[in-house]
N, C-alpha and C positions, 0 to 999 in steps of 0.2 A: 451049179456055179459056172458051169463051160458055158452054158449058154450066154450068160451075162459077160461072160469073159470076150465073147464072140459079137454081140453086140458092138460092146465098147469100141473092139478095137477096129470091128467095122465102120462105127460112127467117127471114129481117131484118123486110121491111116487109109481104108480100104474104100470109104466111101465119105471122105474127108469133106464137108460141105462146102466151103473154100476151094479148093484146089481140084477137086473134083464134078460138085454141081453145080460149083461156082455161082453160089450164094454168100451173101454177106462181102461182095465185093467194093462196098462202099468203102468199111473201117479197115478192108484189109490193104488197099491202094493208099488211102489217107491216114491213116494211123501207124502206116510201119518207118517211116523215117530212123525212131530209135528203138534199141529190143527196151527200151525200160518203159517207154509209152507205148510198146505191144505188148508189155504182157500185162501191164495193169488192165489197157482197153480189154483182154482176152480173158482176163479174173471178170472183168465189167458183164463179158457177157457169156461167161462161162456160167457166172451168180442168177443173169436172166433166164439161160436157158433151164438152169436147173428148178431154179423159182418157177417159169413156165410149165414144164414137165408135171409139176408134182400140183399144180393147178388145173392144167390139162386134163391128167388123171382123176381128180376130183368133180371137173366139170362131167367129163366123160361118163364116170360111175354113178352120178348122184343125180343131175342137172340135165345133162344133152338125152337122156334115156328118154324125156317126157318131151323134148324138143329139140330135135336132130336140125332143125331150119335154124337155129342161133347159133350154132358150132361156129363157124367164121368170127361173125361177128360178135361174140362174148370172145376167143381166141384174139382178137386185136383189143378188146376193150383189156384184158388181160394184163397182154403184154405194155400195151400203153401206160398201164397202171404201174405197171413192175418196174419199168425204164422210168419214171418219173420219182419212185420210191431210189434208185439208184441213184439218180443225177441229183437230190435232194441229199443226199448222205455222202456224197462223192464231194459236194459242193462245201458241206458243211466240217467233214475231217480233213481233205487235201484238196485244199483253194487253187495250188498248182496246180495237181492234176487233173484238175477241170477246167483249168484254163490250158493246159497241153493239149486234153484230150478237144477242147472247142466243140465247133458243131459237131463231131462225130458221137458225141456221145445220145446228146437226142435223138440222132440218128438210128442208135438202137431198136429207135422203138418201129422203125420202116426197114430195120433191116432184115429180109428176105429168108434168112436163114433162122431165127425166129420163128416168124411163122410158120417154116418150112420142119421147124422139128414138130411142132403141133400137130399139124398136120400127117408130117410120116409117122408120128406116134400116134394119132388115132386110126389111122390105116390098115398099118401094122399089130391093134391090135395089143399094143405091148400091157403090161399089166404094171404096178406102181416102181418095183424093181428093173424091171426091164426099162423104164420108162426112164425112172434115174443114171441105170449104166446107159442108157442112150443119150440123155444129156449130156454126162458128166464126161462122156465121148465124142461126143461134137464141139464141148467146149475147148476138150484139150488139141482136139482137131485145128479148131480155132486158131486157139492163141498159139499152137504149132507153126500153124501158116505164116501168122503175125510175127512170131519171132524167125521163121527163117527169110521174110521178106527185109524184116528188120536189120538180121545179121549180113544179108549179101548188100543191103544198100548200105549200110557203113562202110563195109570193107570197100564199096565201089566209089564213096568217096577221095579213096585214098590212090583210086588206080588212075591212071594217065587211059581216058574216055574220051574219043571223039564228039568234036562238041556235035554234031547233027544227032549223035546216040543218047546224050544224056536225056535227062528230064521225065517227063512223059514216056517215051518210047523205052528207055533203060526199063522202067518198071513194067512196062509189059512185057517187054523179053523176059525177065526175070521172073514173073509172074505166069509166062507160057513156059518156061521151061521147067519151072515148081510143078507147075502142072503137071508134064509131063513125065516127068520124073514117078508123081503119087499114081498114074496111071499104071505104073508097073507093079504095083501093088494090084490090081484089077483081079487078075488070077488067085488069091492067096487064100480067099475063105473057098472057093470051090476045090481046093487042094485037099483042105482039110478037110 
């Protein structure tokens, strides 16, 4: 169980795919305005990455053993599939939050981070559990990012910001110093 414990939290804080490998940098610039449309976007593809995983796995053990040359391309037809089952249910229970979430939500299906747990999960090898604590650790990764990029640009609505800083440039400060922050985290799984 340590092991999966260690995963997770490498996928969460220590190797954050966000903040870290900085993937999924699309929804995390465009969709953090409010934490209530970051953490739904961060549920959106917290759901993908898990649905991917446990696909992945399946391709992996059943499928790509007889044709390791389709791995990518079943891996995007995949996820494709997943983000469109999503945005078809997103659309049909909360009509707002598809119109909050807008383009970003398609966007899932291009978003880098995505493909990128696919990918480190066939790599790595992980097995169907490992494969779940590693989604289900990216996800929260995720919507981590999503809600702390959320929570500092509220509070920065509120601050007296020069105007040359706001905008654009405020969310990359904000977004390099998140950064750098989770970089401190770097050391922690080799400690243990």
């Amino acid at each position: 169980m340590g092991e999966l414990t260690w995963i997770f939290v490498s996928a969460m804080v220590v190797n954050n795919f966000t903040l870290m490998l900085f993937l999924g940098l699309c929804p995390f610039i465009g969709v953090s305005n409010r934490i209530a449309t970051a953490l739904r976007m961060g549920a959106a593809n917290t759901f993908v990455l898990v649905m991917t995983a446990v696909c992945v796995w399946v391709l992996n053990t059943f499928v790509l053993v007889y044709a390791p040359y389709l791995r990518l391309i079943s891996f995007i037809v995949v996820i494709a599939s997943l983000v469109q089952i999503v945005e078809m249910v997103i659309k049909k229970v909360s009509p707002v939050l598809f119109r909050e979430l807008g383009i970003y939500l398609p966007l899932i299906t291009t978003n880098c981070a995505i493909l990128g747990l696919a990918i480190f999960q066939t790599s790595r090898g992980y097995d169907f559990l490992e494969g779940l604590s590693f989604a289900v650790g990216a996800g929260a990764g995720l919507t981590l990012a999503l809600v702390l990029m959320a929570s500092i640009r509220e509070s920065s609505e509120l601050a007296n910001i020069p105007q040359p800083v706001r905008g654009t440039a405020l969310v990359l400060l904000i977004a390099g110093s998140l950064s750098l922050a989770f970089m401190g985290f770097a050391g922690l799984l080799s400690s243990g």
